[in-house]
N, C-alpha and C positions, 0 to 999 in steps of 0.2 A: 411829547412826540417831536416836537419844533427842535428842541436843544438834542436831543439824541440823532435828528436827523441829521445836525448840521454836524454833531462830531463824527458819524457813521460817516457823512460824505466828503466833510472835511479830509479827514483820512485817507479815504483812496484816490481823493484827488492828490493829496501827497505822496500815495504809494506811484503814483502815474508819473509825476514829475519826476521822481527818481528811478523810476525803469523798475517799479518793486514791485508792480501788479500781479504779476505772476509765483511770487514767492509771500507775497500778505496780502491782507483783506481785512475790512470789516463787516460785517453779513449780519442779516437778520432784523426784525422789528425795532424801528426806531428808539422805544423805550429800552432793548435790551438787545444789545448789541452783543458783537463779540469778534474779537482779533485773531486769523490764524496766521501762524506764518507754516508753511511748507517748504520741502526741498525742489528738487529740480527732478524728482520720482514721483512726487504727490505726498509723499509723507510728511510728517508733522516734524518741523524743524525745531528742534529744544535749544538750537545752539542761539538761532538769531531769537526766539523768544526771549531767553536768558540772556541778551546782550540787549534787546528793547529793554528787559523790564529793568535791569540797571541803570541803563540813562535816563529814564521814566522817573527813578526814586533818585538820581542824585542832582534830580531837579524839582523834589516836591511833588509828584503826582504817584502816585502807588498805584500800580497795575500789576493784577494778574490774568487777565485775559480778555475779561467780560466788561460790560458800563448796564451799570444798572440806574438809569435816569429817575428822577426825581424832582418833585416842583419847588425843589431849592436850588437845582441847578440852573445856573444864569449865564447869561453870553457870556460873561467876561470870565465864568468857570471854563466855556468851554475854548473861549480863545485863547487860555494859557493853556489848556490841555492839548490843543493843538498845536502849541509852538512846542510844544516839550518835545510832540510825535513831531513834530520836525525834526528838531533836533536831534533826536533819537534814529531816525529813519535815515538820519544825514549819516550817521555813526557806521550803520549796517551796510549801508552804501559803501562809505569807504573800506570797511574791511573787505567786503565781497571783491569792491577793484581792485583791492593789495592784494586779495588771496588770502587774506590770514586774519580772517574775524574774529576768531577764536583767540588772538593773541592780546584783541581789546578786549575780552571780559574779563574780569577782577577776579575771579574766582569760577568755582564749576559750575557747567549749566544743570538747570532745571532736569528732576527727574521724572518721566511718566510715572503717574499717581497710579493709574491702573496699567497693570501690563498681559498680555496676551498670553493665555497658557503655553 
């Protein structure tokens, strides 16, 4: 509970600093977190997920959405995982000011797994 709460608020304390509160979040019980990012509609934004979870992996932390804590996870797990979500949230930042997010991600975004008849 201790280490999931500090990454759950670590988080949107850095969503706060870069004005991202309104398009991310981390929600839910300490032990089991989870990341959404939305649009400026309320919908589920695939573009800045799929540019979060690229800068996530090309710094050593694999995300795909959720943190499932565990009593192997230690401060210094979660203070790199925080700097990564810095880093990362710094990235989405900037594309959203240039207008052209979409033009930092490597490849295609993420596709909804389940979709809506």
């Amino acid at each position: 509970w201790e280490q999931g709460r500090k990454l759950r608020d670590g988080y949107n304390v850095l969503a706060r600093e870069y004005g991202l509160s309104a398009l991310t979040g981390c929600l839910g019980p300490a032990p089991r977190t989870v990341i959404s990012f939305k649009d400026k509609t309320g919908e589920d934004d695939l573009l800045l997920k799929s540019l979060f979870q690229q800068e996530c992996i090309k710094r050593g932390v694999l995300f795909s959405g959720g943190h499932n804590m565990s009593f192997s996870h230690t401060g210094r797990d979660i203070d790199y995982t925080l700097s990564v979500y810095k880093t990362a949230l710094g990235v989405i930042k900037k594309g959203i000011d240039r207008g052209n997010a979409s033009g930092l991600l490597e490849g295609r975004p993420i596709s909804p797994v389940f979709r809506k008849p």
